[in-house]
BAVOMAR-442922 format. One record per residue: residue in three letters; x, y, z of N, C-alpha, C, CB in turn. Coordinates in steps of 0.001 Angstrom, whole numbers, plus 500000, padded with zeros to 6 digits. Glycine has a CB too. Layout:
<sites>
ALAXYZXYZXYZXYZ/...
</sites>
This chain:
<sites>
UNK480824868388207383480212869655207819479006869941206930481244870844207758/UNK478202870147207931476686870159206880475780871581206511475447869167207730/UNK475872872308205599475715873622205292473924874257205011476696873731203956/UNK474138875379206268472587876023206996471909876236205648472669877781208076/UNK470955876352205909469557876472203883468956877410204232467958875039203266/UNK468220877605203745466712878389204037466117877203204413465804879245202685/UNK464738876959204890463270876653204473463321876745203352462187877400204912/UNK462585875871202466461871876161201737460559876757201599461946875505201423/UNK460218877495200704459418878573200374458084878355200443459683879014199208/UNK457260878365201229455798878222201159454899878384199838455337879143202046/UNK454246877407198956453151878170198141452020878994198796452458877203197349/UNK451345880042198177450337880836198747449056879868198898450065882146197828/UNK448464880323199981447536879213200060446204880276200790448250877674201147/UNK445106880282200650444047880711201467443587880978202350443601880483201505/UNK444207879875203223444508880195204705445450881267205374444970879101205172/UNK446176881398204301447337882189204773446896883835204916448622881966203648/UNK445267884070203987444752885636204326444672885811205473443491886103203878/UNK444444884760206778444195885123207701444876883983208637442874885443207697/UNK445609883197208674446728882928209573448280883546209566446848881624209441/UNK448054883733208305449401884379208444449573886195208584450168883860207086/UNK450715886395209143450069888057209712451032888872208873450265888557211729/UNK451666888301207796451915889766206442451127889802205908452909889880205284/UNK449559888702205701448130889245204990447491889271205683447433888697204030/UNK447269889000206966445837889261207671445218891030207986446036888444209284/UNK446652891853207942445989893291207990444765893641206433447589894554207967/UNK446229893096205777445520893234204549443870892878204206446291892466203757/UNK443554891863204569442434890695204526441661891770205161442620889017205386/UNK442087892352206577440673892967207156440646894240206106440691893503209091/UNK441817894889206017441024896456205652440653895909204017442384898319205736/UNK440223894900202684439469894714202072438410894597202815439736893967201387/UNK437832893714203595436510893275203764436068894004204509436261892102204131/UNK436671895619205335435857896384206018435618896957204411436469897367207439/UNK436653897545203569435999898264202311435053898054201645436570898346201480/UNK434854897008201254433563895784200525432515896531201815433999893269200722/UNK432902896581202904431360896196203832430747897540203685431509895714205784/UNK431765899006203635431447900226203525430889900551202035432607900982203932/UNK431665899753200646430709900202199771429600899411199653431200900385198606/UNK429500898290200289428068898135200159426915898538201000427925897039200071/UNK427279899022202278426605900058202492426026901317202109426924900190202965/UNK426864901915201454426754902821200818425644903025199079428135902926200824/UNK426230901460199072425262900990197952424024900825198182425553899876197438/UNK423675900368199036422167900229199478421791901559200474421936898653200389/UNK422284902341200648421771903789201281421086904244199794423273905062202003/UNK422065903681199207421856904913197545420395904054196823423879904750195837/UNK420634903401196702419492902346195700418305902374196578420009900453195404/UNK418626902480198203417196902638199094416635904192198749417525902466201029/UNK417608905027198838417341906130198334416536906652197546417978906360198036/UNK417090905814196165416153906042194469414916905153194830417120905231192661/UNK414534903687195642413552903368195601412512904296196095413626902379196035/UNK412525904694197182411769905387198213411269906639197252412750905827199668/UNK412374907751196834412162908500195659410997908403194524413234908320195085/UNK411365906921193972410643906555192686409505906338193409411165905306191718/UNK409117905444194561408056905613195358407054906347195181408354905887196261/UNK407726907475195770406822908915195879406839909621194517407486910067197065/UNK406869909103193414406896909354192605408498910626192142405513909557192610/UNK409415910657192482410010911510192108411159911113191888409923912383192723/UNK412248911200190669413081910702190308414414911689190563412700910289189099/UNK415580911290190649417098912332191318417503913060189322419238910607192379/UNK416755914204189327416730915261188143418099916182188256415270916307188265/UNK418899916173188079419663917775187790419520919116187066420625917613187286/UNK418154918660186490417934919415185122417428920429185819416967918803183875/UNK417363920941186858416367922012187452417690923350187692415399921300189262/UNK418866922898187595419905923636187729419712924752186311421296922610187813/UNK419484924396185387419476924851183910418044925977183296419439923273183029/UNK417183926146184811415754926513184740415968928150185503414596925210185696/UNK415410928873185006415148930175185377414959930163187199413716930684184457/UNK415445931155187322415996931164188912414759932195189585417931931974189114/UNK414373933384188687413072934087189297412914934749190854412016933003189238/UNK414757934789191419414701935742192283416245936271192369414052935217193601/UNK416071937264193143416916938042192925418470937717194539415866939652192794/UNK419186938519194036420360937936194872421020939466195623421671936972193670/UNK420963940053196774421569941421197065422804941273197118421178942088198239/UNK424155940489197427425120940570197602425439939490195863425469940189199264/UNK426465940012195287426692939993194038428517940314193620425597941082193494/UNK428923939124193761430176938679192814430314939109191771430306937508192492/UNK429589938056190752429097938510189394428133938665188831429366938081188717/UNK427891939579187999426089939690187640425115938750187561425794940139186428/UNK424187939364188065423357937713188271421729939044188114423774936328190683/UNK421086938096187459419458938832187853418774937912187323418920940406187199/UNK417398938052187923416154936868188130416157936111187096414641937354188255/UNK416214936426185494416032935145184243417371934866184585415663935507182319/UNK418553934447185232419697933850185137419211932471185780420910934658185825/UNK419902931930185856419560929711185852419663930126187653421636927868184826/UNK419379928438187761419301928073189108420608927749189400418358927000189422/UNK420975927682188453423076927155188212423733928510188781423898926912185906/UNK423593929689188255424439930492188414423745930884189744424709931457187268/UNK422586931074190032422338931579191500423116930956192431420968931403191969/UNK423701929239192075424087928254192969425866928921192843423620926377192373/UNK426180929315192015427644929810191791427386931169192265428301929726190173/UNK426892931726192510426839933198192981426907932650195058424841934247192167/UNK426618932304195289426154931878196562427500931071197138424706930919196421/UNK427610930393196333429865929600196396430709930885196664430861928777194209/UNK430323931851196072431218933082195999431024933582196852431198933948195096/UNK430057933862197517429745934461198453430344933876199588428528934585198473/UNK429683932382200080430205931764200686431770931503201110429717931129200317/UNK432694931656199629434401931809199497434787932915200265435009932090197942/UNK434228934104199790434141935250200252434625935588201923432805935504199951/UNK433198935108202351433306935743204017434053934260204530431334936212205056/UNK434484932872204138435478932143204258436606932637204533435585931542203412/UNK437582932885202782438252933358202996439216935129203973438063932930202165/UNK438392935572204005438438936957204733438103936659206058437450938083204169/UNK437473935819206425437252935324208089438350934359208616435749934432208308/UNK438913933612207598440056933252208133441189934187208341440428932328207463/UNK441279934873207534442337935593207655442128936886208708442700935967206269/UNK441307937745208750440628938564210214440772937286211614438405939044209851/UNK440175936065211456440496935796212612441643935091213119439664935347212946/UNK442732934758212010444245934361212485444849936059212635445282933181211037/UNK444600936864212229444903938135212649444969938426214428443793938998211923/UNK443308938286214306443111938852215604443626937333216865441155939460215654/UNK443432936182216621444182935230217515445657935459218044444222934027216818/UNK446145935609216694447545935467217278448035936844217710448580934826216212/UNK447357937927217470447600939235218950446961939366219884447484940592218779/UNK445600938187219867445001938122221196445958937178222148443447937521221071/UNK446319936146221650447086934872222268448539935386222443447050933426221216/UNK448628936051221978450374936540222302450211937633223561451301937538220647/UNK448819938824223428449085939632224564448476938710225764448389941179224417/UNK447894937762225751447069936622227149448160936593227627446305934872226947/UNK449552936679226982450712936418228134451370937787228069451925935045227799/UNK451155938861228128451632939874228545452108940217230177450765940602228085/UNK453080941060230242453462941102231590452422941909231965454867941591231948/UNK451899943143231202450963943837231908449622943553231937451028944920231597/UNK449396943603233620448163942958234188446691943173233150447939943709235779/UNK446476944735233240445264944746232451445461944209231148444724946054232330/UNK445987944397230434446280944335228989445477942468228662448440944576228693/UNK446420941757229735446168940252229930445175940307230214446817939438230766/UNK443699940951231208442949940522232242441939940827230976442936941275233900/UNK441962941807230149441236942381228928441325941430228104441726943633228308/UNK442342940520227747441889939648226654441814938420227047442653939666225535/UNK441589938189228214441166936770228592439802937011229216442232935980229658/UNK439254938203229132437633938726228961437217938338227811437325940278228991/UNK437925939151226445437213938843225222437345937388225102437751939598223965/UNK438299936420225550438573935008225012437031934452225791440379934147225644/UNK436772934621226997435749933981227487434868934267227310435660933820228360/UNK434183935910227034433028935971226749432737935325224913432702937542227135/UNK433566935337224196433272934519222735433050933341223035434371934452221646/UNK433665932765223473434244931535223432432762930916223997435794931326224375/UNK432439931185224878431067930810225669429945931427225313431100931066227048/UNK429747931649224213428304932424223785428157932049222335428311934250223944/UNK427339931483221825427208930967220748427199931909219211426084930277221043/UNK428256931619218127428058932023217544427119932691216747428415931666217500/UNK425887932263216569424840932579216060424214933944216716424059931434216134/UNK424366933922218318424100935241218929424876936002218962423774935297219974/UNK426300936349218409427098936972217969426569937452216947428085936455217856/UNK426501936985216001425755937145214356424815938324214540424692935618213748/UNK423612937757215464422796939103215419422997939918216806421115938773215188/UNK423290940222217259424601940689218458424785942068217302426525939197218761/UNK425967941295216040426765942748215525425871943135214400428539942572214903/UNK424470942165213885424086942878213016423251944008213552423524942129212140/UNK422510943593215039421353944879215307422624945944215612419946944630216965/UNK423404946033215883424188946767216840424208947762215458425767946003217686/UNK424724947265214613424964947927213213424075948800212701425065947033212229/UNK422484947683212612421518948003212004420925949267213137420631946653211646/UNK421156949197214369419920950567215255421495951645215840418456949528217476/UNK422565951535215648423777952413215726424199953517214761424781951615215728/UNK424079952891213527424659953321212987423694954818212100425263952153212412/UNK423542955950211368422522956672210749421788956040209482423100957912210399/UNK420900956289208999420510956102207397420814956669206835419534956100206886/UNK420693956274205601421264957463204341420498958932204719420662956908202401/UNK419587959032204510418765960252204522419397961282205473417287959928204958/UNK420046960421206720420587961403207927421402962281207037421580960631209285/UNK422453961874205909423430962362205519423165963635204816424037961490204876/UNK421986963952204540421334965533204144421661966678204734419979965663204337/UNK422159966244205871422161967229206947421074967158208567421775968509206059/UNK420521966202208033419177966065209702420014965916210859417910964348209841/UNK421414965013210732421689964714211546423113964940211942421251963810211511/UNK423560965784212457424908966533212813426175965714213161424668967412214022/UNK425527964128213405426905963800213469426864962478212326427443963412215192/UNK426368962601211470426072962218210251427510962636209292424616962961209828/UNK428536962639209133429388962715207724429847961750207225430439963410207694/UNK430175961816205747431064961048205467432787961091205890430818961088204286/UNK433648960021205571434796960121206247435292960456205547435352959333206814/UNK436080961095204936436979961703204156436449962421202994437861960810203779/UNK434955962548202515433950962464202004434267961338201068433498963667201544/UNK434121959855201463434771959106200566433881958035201098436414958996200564/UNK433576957669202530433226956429203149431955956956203923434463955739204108/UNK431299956280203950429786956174204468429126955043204932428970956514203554/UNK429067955312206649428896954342207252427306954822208039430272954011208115/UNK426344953605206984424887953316207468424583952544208178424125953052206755/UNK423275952616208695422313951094208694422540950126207547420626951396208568/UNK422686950473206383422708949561205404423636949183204553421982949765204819/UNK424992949841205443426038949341205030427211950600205310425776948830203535/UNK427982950001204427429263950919204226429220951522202371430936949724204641/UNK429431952525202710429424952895201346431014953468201079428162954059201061/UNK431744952813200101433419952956200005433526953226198156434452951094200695/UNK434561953665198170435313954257196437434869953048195683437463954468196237/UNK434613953010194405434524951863193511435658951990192831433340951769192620/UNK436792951128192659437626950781191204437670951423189727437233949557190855/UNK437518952389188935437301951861188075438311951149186807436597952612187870/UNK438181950549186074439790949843185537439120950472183964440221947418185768/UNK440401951123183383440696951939182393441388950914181385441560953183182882/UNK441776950989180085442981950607179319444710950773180172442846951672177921/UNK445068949575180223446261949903180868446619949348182522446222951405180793/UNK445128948879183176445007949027184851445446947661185017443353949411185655/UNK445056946718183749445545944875184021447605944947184185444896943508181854/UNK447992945710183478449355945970183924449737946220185159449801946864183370/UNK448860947241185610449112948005187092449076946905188141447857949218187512/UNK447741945772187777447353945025188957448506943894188339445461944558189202/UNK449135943654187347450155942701187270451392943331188283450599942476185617/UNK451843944056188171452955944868188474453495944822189959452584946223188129/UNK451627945085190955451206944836192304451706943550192621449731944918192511/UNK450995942355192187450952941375192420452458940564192183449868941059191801/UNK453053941085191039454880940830191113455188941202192750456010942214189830/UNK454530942810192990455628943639194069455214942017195421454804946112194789/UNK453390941748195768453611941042196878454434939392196411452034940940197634/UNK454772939012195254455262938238195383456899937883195580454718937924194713/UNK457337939242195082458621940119195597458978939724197024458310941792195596/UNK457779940548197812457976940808199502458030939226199988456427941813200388/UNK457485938722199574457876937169200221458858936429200107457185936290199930/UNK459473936573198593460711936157198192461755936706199038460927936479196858/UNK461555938310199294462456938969200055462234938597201909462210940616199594/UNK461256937923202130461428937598203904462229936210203814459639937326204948/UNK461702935471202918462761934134202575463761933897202545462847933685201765/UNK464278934789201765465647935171201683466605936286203072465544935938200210/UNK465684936724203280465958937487204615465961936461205968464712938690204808/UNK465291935444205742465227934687207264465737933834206679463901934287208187/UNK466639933086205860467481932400205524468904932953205767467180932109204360/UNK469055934234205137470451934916205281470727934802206537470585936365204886/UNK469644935519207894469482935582209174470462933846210053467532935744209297/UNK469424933226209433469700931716210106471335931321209476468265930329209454/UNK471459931540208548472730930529207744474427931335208134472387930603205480/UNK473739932837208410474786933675208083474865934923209118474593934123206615/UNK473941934811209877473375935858210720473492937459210506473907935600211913/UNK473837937750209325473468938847208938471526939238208943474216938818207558/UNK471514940392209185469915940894208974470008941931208613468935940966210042/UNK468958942125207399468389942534205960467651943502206781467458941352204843/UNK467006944809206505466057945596206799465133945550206469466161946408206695/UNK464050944438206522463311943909206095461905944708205779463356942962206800/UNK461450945821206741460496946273206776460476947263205730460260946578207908/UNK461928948551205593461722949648204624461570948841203441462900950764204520/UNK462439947709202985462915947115202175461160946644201428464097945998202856/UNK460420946105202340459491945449202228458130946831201715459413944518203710/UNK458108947972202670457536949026201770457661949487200419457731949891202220/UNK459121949447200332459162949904198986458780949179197692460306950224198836/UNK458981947942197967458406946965197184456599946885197071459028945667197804/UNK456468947132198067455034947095197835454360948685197149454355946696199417/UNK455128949869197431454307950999197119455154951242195549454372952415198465/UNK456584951225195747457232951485194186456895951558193015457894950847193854/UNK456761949940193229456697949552191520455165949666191084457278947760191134/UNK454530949714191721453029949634191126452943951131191322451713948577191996/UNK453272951849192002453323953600191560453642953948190510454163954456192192/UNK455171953366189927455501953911188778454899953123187602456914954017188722/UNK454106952165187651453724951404186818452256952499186507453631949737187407/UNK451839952733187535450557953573187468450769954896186502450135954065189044/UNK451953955830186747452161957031186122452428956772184866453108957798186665/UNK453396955258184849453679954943183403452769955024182108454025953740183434/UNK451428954239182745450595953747182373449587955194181451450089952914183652/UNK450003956124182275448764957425182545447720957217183024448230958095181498/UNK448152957027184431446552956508185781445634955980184687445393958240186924/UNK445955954452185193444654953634184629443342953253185254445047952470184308/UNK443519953625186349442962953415187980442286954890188387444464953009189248/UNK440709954779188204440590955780188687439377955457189603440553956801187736/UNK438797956545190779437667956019191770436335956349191591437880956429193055/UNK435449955993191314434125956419191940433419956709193411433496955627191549/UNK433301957514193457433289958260194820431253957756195161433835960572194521/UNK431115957612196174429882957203196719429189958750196883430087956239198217/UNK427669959066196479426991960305196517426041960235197109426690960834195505/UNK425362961399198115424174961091198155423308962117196930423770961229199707/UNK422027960639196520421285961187195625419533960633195985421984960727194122/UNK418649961784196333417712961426196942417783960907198316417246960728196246/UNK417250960042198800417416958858200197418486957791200116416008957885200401/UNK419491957362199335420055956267198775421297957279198334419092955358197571/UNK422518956022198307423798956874198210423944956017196540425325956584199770/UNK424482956961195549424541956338194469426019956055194020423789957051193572/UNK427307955574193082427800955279193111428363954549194488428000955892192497/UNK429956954482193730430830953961194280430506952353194565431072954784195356/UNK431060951200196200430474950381195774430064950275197476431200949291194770/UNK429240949247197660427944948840198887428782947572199090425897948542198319/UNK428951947950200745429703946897201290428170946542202095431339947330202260/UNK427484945216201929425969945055203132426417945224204388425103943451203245/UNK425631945374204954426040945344206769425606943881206833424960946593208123/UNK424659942976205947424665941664206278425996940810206295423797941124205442/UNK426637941316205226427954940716204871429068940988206081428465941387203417/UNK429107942325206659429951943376207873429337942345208976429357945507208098/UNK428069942316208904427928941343210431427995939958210207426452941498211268/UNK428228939309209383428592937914209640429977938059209526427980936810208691/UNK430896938858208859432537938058208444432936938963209831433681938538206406/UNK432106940173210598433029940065212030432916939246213029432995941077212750/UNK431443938727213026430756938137214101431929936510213901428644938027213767/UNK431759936017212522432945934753212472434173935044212891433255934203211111/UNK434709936272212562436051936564212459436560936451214206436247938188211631/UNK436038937573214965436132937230216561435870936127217255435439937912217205/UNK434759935612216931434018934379217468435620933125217545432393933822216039/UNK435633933130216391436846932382215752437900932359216512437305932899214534/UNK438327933855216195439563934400216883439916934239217710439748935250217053/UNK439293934267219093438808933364220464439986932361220918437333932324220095/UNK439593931825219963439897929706220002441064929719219413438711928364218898/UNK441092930789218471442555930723217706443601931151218665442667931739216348/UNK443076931970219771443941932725220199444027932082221901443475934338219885/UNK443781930657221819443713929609223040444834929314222224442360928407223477/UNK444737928643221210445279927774220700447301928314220263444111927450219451/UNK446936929899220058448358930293219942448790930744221511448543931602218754/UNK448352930588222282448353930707223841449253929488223992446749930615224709/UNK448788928374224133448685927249224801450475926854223675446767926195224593/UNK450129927002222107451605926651221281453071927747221681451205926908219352/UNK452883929016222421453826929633222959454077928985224278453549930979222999/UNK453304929048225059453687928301226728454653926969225981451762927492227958/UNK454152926296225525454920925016225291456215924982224899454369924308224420/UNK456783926071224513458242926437223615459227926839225054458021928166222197/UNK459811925811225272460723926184226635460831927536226678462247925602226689/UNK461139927723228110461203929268228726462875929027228420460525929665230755/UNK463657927976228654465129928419228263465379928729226695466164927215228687/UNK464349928999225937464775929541224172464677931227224570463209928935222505/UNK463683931703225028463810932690225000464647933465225896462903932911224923/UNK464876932746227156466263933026228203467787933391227192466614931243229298/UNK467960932106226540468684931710225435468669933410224380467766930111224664/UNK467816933370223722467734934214223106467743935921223779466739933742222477/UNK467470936131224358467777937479225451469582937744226090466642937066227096/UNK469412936624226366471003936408226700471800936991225616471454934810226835/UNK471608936726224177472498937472223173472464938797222824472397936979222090/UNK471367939472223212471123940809223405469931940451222338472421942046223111/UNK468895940069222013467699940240221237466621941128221884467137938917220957/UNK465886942004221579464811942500221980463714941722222233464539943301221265/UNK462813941785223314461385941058222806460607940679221977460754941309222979/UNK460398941821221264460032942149219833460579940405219142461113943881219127/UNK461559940895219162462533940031218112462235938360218818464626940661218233/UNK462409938177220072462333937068220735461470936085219983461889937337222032/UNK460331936932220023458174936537219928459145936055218621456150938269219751/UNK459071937301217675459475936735215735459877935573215510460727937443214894/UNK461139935672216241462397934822215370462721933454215969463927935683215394/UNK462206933700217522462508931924218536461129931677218830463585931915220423/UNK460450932110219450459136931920220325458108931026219174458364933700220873/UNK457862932172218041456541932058217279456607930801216225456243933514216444/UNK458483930847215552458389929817214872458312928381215387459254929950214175/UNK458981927937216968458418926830217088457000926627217457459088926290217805/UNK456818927525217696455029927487218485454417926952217052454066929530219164/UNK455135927320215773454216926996214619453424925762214211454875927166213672/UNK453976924674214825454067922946214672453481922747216000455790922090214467/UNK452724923568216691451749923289217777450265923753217255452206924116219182/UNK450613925178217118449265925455217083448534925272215427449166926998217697/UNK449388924673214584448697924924213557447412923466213383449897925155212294/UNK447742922655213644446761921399213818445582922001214267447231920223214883/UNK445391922326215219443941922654216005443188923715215179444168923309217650/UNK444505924727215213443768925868214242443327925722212319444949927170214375/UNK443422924467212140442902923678211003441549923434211348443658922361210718/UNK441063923119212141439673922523212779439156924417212824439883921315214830/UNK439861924892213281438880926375213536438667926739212110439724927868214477/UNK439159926955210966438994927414209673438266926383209415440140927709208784/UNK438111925065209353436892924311208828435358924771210055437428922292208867/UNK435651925284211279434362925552211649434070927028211175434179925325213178/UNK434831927772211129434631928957210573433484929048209064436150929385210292/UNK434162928077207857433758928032206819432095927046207058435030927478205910/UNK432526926339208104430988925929207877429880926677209042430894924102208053/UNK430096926944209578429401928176210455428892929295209656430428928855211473/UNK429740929709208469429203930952207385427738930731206962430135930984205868/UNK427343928980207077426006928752206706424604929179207530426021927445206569/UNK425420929925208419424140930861209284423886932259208828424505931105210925/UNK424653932136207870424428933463206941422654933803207003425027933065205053/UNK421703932883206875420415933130206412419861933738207783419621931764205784/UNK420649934174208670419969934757209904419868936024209627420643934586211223/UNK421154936490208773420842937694208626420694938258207158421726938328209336/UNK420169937345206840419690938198205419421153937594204368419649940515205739/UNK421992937077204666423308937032203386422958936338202941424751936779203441/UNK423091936187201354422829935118200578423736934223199898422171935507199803/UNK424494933224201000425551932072200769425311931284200046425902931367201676/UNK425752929860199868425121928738198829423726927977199934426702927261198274/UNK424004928251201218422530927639202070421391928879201686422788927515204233/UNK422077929479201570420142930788201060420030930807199698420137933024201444/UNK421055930293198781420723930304197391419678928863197198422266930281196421/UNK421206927801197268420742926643196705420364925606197859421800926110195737/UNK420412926220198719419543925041200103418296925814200831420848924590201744/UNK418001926788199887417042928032200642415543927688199304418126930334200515/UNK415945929362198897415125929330197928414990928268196411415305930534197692/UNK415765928146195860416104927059194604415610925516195611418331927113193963/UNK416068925287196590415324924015197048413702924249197082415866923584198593/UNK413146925462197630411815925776198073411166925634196645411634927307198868/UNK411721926009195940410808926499194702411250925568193359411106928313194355/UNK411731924735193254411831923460192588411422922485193232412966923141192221/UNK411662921663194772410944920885195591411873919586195350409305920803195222/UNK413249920337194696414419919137194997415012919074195568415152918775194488/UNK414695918767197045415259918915197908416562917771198322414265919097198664/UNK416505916674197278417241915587197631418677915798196945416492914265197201/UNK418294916721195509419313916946194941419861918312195410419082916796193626/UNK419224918915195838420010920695196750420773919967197590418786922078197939/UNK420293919343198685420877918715199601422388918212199176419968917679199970/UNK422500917358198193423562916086198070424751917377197256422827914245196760/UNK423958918171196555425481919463196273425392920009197263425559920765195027/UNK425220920678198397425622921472199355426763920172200228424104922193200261/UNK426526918876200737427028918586201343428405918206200052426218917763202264/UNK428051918303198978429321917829197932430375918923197985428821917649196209/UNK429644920307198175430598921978197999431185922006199056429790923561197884/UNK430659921696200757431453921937202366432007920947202440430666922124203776/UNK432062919546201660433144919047201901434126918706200724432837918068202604/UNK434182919101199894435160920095199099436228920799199458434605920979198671/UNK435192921961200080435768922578200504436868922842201893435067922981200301/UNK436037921852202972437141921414203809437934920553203593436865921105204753/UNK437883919763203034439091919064201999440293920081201762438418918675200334/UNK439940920896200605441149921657200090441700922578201460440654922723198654/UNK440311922965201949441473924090203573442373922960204156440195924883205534/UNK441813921537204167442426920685204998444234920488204399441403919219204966/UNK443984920230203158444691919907202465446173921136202234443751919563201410/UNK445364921895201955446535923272202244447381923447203446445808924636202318/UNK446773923212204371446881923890205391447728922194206142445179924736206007/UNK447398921607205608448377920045206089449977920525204906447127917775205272/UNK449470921037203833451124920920203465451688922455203914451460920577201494/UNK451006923668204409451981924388205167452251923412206666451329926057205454/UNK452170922862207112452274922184208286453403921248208438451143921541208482/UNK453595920852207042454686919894206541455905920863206633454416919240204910/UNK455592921689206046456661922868205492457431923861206921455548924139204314/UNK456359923554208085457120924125209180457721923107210318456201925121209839/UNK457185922154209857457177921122211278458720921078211813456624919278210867/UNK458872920690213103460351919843213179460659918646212088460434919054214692/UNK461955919144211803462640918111210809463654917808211269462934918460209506/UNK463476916363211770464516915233212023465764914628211331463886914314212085/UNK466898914881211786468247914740211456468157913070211168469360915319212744/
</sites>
């Protein structure tokens, strides 16, 4: 009886990168890599020739040089002898700014536009599948100045607020809404207020711990938590009593009129008001296709299912409907926050000064480096869609279906 072997074992041999098929994947994706950095290599070195050419060499040093203009919307202090550096970081901020707050205004307004598109009642539906089409089909940019004139020839000037003009007040005498903005309370932070804003920021990290634990108890145990009083008190409580503790560390500056111009408090631009709404709706739109289209898809027998036990509607949308819809619509609506954030670069239509009106505007115009403005702006937007990408792929992880 004669006993089965292996083969013996092949030595590696050269041929085998590409006859044999446990290395031939391998084999190609090196030699596409090789082919891409050397492309890339000779974009770059054609680059510096052409450059040196024309006499001009790839400088950074112009970042470190007096900036010699001024910036209206303002993060952190910035004025004309500050560098071309910080104008370029003032303009990131800005840019973060109506980013972040436009994402969040327009997942706001999507997912109550996309949830009422399926309302039983007729108008309610017929009304927001108006707003979905008229955004949706009209180009952002004419949105932009759409809400800035609307702002800019609607709204009064300061001066009205003298009295010229009768329907001229402030709102509470607190808020003041111009041509040239909004004028709202300023902050001011006392000895004692970094506690207060610690205290806050415990309470919202509280309220989340407490829905976690509340929609866990719900699922595991079906008990339900009162989530909402539960969730007020946490948020107004502890930073109340932290405040009295403290002896009000937190106090306001109230906006005045003085002369033609309102003095304190702080200046919200109407440049800033008309781009983060004009993104925010525009946006919202698509977001609110997109949470449309991830509810239809969630069988009609979950929520049958769920009604059947006695759940309210209310409750249906929350607790069955919305969470599977989550692992539909969140993919697409990744692509809307990266167009959102790069769309902000039309800021220069209306006067905002983002990192394209800082450092792809003026600082390019007036240094004449245009090769090096260029290569950081495209280094900061894709950065930056990177990390939205990146975030927003591991909440995606964190909701998806998970397979037994």
């Amino acid at each position: 009886m004669s006993l089965a072997t292996d083969p013996p074992s092949q030595s590696f041999r050269l041929s085998m990168l590409l006859n044999d098929t446990r290395y031939r994947g391998y084999t190609f994706q090196v030699i596409a890599l090789l082919a891409l950095v050397a492309l890339f290599t000779w974009l770059i070195s054609n680059a510096i020739t052409n450059l040196a050419a024309l006499g001009q060499d790839i400088d950074f040093g112009f970042l470190g040089q007096p900036a010699g203009y001024d910036i209206n919307q303002q993060l952190i202090p910035f004025v004309s002898t500050n560098t071309h550096m910080r104008a370029a970081i003032v303009g990131v901020l800005n840019t973060l700014l109506v980013a972040i707050l436009g994402c969040i205004l327009a997942t706001i307004v999507g997912v109550v536009v996309g949830v009422l598109r399926l309302s039983s009642n007729w108008l309610v539906a017929k009304i927001m599948s108006i707003y979905v089409e008229i955004f949706r089909n009209v180009p952002v940019l004419i949105w932009i100045l759409i809400v800035f004139n609307v702002m800019a020839n609607a709204l009064p000037s300061p001066r009205a607020f003298r009295g010229d003009d009768p329907d001229a007040s402030m709102l509470f005498n607190a808020f003041a809404f111009t041509n040239r903005g909004v004028y709202v309370p300023k902050p001011v932070w006392l000895d004692g207020s970094s506690i207060v804003v610690g205290v806050f920021i415990a309470s919202i990290i509280a309220i989340f711990a407490l829905r976690r634990y509340a929609r866990h108890l719900l699922y595991s145990q079906g008990r339900e938590l009162p989530v909402l009083p539960l969730s007020l008190a946490l948020f107004f409580l502890p930073t109340l009593a932290a405040f009295f503790a403290m002896g009000q560390p937190i106090s306001l500056d109230y906006p005045a009129l003085k002369g033609f111009n309102f003095q304190g408090g702080l200046q919200i631009r109407g440049s800033f008001l008309a781009l983060w709404l004009a993104l925010s709706l525009y946006t919202g739109a698509f977001i609110a296709e997109n949470v449309r289209g991830a509810i239809l898809s969630v069988s009609k027998g979950q929520s049958e299912a769920a009604a059947s036990l006695g759940l309210r509607p209310g409750r249906i949308m929350s607790l069955v409907v919305l969470p599977q819809a989550l692992r539909v619509m969140i993919p697409p609506n990744i692509s809307q926050y990266l167009n959102l954030t790069k769309n902000s670069s039309l800021a220069a239509a209306v006067g905002y000064m983002d990192i394209t009106g800082t450092l792809g505007g003026i600082t390019l115009n007036q240094t004449g480096r245009s090769f090096e403005a260029i290569l950081l702006l495209m280094g900061f937007y894709l950065a930056i869609s990177l990390a939205i990408s990146g975030i927003m792929n591991l909440y995606n992880n964190s909701v998806k279906l998970k397979e037994r």
